[in-house]
C-alpha positions as CSV (number, residue, x, y, z in Angstrom):
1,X,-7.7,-3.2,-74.0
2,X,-7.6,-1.5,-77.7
3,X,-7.5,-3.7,-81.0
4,X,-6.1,-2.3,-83.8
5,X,-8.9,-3.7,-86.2
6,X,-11.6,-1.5,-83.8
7,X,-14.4,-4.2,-84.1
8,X,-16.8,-4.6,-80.8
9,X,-19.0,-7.8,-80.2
10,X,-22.0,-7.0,-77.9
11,X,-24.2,-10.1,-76.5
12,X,-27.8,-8.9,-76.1
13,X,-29.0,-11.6,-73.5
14,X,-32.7,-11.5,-71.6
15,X,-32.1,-13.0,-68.9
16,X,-30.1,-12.3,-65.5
17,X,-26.4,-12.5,-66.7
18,X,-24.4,-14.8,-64.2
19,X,-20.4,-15.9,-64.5
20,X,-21.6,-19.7,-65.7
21,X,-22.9,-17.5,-69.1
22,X,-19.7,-15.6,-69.6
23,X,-18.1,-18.5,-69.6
24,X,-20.2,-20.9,-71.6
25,X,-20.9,-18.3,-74.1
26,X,-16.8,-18.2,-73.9
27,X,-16.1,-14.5,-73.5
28,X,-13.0,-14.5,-72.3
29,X,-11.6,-16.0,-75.0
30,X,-13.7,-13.8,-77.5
31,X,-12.2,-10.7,-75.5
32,X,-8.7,-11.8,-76.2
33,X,-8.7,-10.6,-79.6
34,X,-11.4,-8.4,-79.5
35,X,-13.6,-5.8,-77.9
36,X,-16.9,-7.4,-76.1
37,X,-20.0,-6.2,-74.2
38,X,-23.2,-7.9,-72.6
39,X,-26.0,-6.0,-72.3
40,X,-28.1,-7.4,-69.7
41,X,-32.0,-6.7,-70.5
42,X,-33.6,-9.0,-67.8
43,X,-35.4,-6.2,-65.8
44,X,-36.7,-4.7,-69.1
45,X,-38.1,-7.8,-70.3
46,X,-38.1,-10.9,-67.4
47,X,-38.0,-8.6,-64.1
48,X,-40.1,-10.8,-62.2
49,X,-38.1,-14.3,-63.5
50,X,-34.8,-12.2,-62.8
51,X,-35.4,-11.5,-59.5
52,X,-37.2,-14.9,-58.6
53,X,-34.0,-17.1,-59.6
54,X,-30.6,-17.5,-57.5
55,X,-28.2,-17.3,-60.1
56,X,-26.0,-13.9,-58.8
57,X,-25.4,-11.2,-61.4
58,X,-22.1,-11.0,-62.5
59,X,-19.8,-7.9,-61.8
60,X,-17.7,-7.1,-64.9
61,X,-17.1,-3.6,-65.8
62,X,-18.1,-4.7,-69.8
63,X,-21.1,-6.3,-68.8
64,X,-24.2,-3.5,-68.6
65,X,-27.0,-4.5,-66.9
66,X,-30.3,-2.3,-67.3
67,X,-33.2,-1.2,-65.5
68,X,-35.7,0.8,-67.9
69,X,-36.1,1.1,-71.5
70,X,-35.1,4.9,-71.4
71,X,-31.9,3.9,-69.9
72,X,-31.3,1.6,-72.9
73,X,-32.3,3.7,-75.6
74,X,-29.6,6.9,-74.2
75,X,-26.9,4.2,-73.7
76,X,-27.7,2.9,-77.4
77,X,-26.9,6.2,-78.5
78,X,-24.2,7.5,-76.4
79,X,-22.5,3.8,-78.2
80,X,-23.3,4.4,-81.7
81,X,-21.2,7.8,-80.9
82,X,-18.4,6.1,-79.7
83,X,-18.1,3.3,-82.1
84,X,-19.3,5.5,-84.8
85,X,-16.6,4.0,-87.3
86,X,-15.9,1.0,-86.0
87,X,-17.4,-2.3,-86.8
88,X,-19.9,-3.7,-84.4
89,X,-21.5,-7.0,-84.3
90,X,-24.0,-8.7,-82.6
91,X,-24.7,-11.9,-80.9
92,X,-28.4,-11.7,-80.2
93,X,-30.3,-14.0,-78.0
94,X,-33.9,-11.9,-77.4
95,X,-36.5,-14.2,-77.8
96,X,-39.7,-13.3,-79.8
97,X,-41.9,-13.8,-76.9
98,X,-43.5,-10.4,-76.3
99,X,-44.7,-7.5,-77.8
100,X,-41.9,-6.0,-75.6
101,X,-39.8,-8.2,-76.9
102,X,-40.9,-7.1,-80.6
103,X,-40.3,-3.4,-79.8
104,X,-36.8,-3.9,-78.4
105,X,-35.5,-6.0,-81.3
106,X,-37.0,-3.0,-83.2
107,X,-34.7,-0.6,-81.4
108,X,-31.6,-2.0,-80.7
109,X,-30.9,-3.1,-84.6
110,X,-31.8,0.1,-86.8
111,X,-29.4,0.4,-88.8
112,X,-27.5,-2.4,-88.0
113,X,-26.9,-4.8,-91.3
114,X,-28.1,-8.4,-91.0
115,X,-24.9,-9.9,-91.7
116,X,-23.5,-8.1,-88.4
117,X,-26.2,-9.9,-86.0
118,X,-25.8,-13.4,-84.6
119,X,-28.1,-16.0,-83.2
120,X,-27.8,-19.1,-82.0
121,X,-29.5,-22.2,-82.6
122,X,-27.3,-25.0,-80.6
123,X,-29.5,-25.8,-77.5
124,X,-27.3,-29.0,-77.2
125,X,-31.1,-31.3,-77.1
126,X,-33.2,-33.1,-79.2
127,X,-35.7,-30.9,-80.8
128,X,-38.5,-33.6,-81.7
129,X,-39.2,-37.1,-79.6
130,X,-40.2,-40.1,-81.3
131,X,-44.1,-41.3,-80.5
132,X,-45.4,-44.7,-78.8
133,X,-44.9,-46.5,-82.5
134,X,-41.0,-45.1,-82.7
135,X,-41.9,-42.4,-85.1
136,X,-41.4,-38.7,-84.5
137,X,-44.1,-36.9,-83.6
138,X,-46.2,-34.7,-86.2
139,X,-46.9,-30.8,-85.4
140,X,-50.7,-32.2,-84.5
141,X,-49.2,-34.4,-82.4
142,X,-46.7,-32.1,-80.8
143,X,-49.2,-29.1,-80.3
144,X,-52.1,-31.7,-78.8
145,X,-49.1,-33.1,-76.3
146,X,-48.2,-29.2,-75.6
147,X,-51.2,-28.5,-74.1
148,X,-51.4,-31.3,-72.4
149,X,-48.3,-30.9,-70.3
150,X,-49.6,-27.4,-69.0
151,X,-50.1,-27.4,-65.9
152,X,-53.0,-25.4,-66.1
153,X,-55.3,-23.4,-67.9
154,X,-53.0,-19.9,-67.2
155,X,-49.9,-22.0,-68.2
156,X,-51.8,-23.5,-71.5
157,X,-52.8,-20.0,-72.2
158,X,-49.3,-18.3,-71.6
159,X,-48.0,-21.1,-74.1
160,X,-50.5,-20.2,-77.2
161,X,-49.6,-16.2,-76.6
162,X,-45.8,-16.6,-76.6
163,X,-46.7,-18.9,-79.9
164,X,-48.8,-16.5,-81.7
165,X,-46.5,-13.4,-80.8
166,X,-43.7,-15.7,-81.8
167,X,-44.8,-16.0,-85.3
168,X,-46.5,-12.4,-85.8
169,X,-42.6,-11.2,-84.2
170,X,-41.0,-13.6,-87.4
171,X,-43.2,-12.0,-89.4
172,X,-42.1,-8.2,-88.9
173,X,-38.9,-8.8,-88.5
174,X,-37.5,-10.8,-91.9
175,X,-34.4,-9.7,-91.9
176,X,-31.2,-11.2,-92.7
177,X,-29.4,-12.3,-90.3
178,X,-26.4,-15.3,-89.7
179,X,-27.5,-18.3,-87.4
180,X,-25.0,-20.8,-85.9
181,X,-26.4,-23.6,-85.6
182,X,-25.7,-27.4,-84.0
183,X,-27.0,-31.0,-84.8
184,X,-28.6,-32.1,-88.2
185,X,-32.3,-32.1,-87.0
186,X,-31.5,-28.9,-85.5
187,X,-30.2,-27.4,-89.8
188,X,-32.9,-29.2,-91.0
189,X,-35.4,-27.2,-88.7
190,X,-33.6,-23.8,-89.5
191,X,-33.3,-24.9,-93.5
192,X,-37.3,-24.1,-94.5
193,X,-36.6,-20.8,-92.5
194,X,-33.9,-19.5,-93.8
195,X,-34.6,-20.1,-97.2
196,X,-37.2,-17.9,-96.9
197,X,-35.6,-15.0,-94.4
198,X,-32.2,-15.0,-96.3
199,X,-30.5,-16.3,-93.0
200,X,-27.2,-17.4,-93.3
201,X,-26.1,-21.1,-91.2
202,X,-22.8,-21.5,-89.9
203,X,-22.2,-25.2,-88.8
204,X,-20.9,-25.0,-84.8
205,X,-21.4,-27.1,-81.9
206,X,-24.0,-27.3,-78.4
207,X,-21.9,-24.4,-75.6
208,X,-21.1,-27.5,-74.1
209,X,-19.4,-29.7,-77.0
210,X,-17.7,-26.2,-77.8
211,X,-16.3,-26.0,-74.3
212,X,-15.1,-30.0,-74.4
213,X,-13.1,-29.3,-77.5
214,X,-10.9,-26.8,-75.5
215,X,-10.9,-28.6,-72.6
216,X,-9.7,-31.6,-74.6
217,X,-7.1,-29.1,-76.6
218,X,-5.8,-27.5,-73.2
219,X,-5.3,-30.5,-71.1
220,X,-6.9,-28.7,-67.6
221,X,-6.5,-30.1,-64.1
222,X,-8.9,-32.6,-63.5
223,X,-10.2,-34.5,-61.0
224,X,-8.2,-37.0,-59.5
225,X,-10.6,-39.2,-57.5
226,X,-12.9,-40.6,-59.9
227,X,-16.8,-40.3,-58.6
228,X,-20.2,-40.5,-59.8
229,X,-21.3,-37.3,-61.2
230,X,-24.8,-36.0,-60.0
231,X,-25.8,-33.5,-62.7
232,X,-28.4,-31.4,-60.2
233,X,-31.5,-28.9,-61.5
234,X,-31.8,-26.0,-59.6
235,X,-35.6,-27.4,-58.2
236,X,-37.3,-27.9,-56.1
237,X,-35.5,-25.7,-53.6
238,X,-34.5,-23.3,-56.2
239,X,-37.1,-21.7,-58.3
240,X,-36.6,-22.6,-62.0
241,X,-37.4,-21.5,-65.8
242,X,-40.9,-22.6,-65.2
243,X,-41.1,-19.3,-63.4
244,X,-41.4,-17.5,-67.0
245,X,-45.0,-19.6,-67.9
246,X,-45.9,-19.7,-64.3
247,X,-46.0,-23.4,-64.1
248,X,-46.4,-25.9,-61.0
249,X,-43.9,-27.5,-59.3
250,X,-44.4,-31.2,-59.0
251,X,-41.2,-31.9,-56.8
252,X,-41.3,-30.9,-52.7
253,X,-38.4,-30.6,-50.9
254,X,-39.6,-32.8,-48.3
255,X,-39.8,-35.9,-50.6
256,X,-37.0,-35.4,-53.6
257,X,-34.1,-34.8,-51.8
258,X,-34.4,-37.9,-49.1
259,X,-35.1,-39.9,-52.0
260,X,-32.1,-38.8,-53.8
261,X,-29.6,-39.3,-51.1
262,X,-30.8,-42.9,-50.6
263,X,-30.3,-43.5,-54.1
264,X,-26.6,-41.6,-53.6
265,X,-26.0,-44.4,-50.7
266,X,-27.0,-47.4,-52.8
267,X,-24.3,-46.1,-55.6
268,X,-21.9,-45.7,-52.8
269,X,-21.9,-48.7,-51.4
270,X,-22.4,-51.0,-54.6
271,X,-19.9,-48.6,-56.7
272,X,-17.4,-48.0,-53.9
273,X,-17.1,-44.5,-55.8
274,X,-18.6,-41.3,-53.8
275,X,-20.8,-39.4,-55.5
276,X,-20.8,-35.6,-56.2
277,X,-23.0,-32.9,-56.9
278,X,-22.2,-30.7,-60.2
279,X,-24.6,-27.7,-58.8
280,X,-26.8,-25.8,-61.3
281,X,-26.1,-22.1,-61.9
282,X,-28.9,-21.2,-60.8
283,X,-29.4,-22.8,-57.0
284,X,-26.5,-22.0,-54.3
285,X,-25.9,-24.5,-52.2
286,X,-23.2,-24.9,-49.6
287,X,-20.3,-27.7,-50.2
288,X,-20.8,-30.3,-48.4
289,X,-24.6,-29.8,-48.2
290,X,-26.5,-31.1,-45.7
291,X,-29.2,-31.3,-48.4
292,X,-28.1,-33.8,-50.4
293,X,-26.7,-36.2,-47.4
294,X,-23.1,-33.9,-46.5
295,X,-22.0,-34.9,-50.0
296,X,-19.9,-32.4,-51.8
297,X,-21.5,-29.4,-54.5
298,X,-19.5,-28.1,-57.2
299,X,-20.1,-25.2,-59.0
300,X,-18.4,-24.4,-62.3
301,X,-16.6,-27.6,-62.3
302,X,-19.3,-29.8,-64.5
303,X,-17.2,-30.5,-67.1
304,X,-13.8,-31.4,-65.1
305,X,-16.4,-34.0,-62.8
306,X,-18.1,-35.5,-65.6
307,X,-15.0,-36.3,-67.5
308,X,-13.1,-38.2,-64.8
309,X,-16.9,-39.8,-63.5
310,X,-17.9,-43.6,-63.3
311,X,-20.7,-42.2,-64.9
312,X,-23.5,-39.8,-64.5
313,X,-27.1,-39.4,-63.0
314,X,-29.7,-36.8,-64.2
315,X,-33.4,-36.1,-64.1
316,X,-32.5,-34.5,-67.9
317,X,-29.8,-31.8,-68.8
318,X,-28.4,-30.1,-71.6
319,X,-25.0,-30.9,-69.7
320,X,-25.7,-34.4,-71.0
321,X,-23.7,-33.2,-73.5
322,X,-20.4,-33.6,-72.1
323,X,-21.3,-37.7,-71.5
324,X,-21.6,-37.9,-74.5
325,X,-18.8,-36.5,-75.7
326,X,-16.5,-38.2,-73.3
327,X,-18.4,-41.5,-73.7
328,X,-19.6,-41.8,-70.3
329,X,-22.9,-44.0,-68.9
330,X,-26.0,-41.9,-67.8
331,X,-28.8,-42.5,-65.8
332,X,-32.2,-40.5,-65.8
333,X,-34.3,-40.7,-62.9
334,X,-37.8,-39.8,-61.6
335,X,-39.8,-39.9,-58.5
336,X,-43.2,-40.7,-58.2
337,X,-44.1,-37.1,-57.6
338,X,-42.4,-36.4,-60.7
339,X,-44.2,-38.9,-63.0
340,X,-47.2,-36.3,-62.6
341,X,-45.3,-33.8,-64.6
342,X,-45.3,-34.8,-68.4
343,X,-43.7,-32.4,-69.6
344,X,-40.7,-33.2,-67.3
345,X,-41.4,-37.0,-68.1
346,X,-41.4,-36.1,-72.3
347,X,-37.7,-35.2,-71.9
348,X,-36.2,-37.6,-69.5
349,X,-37.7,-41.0,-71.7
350,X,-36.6,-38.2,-74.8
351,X,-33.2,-37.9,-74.0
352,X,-33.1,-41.7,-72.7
353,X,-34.6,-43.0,-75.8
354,X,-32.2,-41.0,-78.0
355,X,-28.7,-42.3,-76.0
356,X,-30.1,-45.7,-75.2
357,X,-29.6,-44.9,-71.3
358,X,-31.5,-46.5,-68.5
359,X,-34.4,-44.4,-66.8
360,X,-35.4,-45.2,-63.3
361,X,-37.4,-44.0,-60.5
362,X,-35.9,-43.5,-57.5
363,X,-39.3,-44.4,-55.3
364,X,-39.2,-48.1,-56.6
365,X,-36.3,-50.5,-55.2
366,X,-33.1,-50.5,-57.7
367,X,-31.8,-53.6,-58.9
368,X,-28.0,-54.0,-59.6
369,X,-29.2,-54.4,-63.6
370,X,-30.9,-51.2,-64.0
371,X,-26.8,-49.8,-63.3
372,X,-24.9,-51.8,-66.1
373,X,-22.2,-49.3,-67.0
374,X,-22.0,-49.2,-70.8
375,X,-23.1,-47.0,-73.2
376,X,-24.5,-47.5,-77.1
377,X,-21.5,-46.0,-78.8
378,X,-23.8,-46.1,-82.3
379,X,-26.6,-44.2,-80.4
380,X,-24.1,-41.8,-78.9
381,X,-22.4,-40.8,-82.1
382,X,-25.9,-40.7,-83.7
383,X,-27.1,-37.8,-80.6
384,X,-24.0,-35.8,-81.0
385,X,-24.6,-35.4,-84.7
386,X,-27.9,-34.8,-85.0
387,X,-28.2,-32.7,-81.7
388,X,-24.8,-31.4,-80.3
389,X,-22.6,-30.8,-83.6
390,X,-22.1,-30.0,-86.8
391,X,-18.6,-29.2,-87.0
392,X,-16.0,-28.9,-87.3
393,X,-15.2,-30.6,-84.2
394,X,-11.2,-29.6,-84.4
395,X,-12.7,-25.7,-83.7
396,X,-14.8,-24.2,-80.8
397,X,-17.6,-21.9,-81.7
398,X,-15.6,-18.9,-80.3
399,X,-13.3,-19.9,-83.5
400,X,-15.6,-20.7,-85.8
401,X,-17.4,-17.2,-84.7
402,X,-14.1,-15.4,-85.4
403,X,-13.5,-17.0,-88.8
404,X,-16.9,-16.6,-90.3
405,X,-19.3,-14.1,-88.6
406,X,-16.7,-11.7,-87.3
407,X,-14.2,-12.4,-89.7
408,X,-11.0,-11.4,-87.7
409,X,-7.7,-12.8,-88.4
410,X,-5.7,-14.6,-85.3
């Protein structure tokens, strides 16, 4: 397809580029009114996490997915040839994390203007918990806790490098740039930063608050029998981000997923609602799944499930999100194998804290009053402002993009 106003959008992503990312990044719609590209990096920088996940490539003939820096560089060029005299833009999610890293960032944007590069800043959670006396927690307190959750001395010292590279990479590379950017905590985080880097803050929304405005707008199918939605990580029988710091596993097979189903048949029989599985992107499991008790997986279908759900049950999930936009109950859980994980246990009391949901572990007997289906409606507005959205929530981000970074007129 050929646009008249010749401007090309390229997403520079790390990580192994799946069909769940093209569509909460929301490509297709970007690609209806103009030219797009992914360039896939994952074996330059993450081979080792790229391989080690599930989540299956995706097969577009836009979407480039490399294998050596070399290869990069000559395809670099052979682009800047063709689109010599058009306008190209960038959304860029490269993380500072390595020297490699560093170098590539280097590359790709020589030349490039900052006002033409994109990054995000909408990772639809909260970005500080509050301590033991209901106050948030200080950088002390947040760097002692840090270490703390490692899971061992590698991990601790994997953490520390990625920090130090992080800030020496901020360093060399002040540049302006534009930052979308979702939640007040989350502007007020970016604010000191950009003050100083000349970034420019576009208010948007979390991917998934983005993606429930057009679901909202365009009336989809949905779900006709209403269940309980199971938002499902891709551990333990998947491997998981915790790949990239090399960090334990705390759940076994053996124990979460018989624990889960019982759970699953104490919802069915009190709710008299089924309940079913919104897989994660990056696990694969069959539908119905003998795994989680013959009950039904669905991939791609999160939103449509949790909308039409009873409510919802999560360890903790940036898909959250969508609960909370359509006002629905959620329940973390734990096991006891997982209460030896504090990281893991940091964000599920986080996120329940911050909604005013119910937490439970699924090793201990459930009472009927640990499941009282209502939500905090003050707490839920207060978590979609600080943490999903800043508006305006009558535009997706693909819109707000268009409007203000790419500046193309639909």
């Amino acid at each position: 397809m050929t646009f008249k106003d010749g401007k090309v959008l390229v997403v520079i992503y790390p990580y192994k580029f799946s069909e769940f990312l093209w569509q909460s990044l929301e490509l297709d719609d970007y690609s209806s009114f103009i030219q797009v590209e992914v360039w896939d990096i994952s074996l330059i920088l993450n081979k080792r996490f790229s391989k080690g996940i599930y989540a299956t490539q995706i097969e577009r003939e836009n979407v480039k997915q490399f294998e050596s820096f070399l290869e990069l560089v000559r395809y670099v060029a052979r682009f800047r040839t063709k689109y010599k005299k058009s306008g190209k833009y960038f959304i860029n999610e490269i993380p500072l994390a390595s020297i490699k890293s560093i170098i590539l960032y280097r590359t790709l944007f020589i030349g490039i203007p900052g006002k033409n590069i994109l990054e995000f800043l909408n990772p639809g959670i909260p970005n500080s918990y509050v301590n033991t006396n209901g106050e948030k927690q200080s950088r002390v307190e947040r760097a002692v806790k840090r270490y703390r959750r490692s899971s061992s001395k590698s991990e601790a010292i994997k953490r520390l490098h990625l920090i130090l590279i992080t800030k020496i990479g901020r360093v060399f590379l002040r540049r302006e740039t534009v930052k979308l950017v979702a939640g007040s905590e989350w502007r007020k985080s970016s604010f000191a930063i950009s003050s100083r880097k000349k970034i420019s803050l576009i208010n948007g929304h979390s991917n998934d608050i983005s993606k429930c405005i057009t679901f909202n707008r365009e009336k989809k199918e949905r779900f006709q029998i209403k269940s309980i939605t199971h938002l499902d990580a891709a551990g333990p029988m998947y491997a998981t981000d915790s790949l990239l710091l090399g960090r334990k596993t705390y759940l076994t097979i053996e124990k979460w997923y018989p624990g889960l189903c019982s759970l699953f048949s104490y919802l069915e029989e009190r709710f008299n609602c089924p309940v079913t599985i919104a897989g994660h992107y990056k696990s694969g499991f069959t539908s119905p799944s003998a795994i989680f008790g013959n009950r039904n997986v669905h991939y791609g279908k999160t939103l449509e499930l949790v909308s039409e759900s009873l409510f919802v049950t999560t360890r903790y999930s940036t898909a959250t999100a969508i609960a909370v936009y359509f006002k629905k109950p959620v329940v973390f859980i734990y096991s006891n194998e997982l209460k030896e994980d504090e990281e893991a246990m940091q964000h599920i009391f986080g996120f329940s804290s911050a909604m005013n949901a119910s937490v439970i572990n699924i090793d201990e007997e459930v009472t009927d009053s640990e499941f009282e289906l209502s939500i905090d409606s003050e707490a839920y507005s207060a978590y979609l402002e600080k943490y999903l959205s800043s508006g305006p929530i009558e535009l997706a981000n693909y819109e707000i993009v268009a409007r203000d970074f790419l500046q193309v007129n639909r």
